[in-house]
TORKOL-4160 file (C-alpha; in steps of 0.2 Angstrom, whole numbers, padded with zeros to 4 digits, m for minus):
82
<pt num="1" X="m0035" Y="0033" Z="0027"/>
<pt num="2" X="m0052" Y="0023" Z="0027"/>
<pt num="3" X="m0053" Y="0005" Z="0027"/>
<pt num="4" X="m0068" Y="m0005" Z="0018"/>
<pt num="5" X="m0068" Y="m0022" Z="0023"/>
<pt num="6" X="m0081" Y="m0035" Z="0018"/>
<pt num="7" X="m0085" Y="m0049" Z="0028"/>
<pt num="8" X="m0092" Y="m0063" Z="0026"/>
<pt num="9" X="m0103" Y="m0069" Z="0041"/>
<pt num="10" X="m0110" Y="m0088" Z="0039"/>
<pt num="11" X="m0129" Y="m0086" Z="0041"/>
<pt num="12" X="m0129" Y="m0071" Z="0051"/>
<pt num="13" X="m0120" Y="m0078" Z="0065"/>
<pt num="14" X="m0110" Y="m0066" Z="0072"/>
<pt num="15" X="m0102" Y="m0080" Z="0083"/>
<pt num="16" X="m0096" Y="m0092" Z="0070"/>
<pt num="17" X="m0081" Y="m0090" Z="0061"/>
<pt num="18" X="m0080" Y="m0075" Z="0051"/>
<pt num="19" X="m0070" Y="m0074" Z="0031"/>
<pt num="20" X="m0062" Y="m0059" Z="0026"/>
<pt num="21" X="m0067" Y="m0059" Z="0007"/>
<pt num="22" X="m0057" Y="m0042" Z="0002"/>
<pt num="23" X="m0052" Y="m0024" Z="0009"/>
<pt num="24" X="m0054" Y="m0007" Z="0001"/>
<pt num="25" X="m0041" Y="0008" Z="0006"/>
<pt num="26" X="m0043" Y="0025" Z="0002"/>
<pt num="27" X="m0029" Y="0036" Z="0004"/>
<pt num="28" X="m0029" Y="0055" Z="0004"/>
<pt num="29" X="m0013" Y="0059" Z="m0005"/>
<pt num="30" X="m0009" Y="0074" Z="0002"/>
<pt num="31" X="m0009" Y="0084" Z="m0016"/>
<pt num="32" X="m0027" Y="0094" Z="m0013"/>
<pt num="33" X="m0033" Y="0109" Z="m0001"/>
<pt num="34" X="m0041" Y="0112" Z="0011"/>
<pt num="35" X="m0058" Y="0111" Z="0002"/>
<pt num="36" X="m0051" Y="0097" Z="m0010"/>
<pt num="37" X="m0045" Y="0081" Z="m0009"/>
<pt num="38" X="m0037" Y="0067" Z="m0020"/>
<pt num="39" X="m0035" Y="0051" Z="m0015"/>
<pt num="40" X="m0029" Y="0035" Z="m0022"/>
<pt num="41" X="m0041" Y="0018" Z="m0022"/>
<pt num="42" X="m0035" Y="0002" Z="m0019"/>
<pt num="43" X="m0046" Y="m0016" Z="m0020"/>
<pt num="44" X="m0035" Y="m0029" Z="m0013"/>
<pt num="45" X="m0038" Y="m0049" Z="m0012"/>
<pt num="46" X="m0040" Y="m0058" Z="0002"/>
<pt num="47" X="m0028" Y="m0069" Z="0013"/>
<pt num="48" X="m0010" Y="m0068" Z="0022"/>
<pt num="49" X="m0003" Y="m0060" Z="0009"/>
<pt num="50" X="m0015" Y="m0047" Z="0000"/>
<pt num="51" X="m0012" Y="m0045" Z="m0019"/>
<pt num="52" X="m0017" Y="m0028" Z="m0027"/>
<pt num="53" X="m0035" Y="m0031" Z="m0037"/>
<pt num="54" X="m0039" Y="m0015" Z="m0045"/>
<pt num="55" X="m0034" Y="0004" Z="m0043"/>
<pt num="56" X="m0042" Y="0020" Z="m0046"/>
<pt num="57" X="m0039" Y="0038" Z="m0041"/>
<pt num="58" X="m0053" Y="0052" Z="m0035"/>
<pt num="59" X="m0048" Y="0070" Z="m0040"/>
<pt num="60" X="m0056" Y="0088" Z="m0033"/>
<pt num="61" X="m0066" Y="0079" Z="m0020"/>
<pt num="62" X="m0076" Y="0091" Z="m0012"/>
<pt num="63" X="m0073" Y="0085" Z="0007"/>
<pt num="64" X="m0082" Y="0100" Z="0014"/>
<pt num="65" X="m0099" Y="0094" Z="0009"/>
<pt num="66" X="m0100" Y="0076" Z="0005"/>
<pt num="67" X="m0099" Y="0064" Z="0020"/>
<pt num="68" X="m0086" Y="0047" Z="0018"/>
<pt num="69" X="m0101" Y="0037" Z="0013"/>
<pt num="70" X="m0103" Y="0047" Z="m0004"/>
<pt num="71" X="m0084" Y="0046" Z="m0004"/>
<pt num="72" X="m0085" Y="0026" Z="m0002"/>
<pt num="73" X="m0097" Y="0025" Z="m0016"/>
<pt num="74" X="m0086" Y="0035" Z="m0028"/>
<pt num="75" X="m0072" Y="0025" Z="m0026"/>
<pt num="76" X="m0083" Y="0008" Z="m0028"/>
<pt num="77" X="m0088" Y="0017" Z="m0045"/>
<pt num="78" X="m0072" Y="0021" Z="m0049"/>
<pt num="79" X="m0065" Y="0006" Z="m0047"/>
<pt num="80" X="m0079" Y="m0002" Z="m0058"/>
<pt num="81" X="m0085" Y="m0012" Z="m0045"/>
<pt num="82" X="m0106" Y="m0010" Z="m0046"/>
């Protein structure tokens, strides 16, 4: 599983107190190969009790060559988020 979180930090201040403004998972779900993945997207809100925003799914993701970040970017533009 990877975990996006986006943070927000007040001013740059890596001291002060830092919000968590949402949180991204993407799940391999076990139904590709070695080669190829599929993995479900989830955007969820904020808070003590996250709600479900958006979902999406990546099929025949080439794992082999493309790194996570290209991975990350997909499921941004699969979730419509640009």
């Amino acid at each position: 599983m990877i975990v996006v979180t986006s943070v927000l930090i007040p001013d740059g201040n890596v001291n002060a107190k830092q919000t968590i403004l949402c949180n991204m998972t993407i799940v391999n779900d076990g139904t590709g190969s070695i080669k190829k993945g599929n993995y479900e997207v989830c955007l969820y809100s904020k808070g003590k009790k996250p709600r479900l925003i958006r979902k999406a799914r990546i099929e025949n993701w080439n794992r082999i060559s493309k790194p996570a970040w290209r991975l990350i970017a997909e499921a941004f533009k699969k979730l419509e988020i640009s």
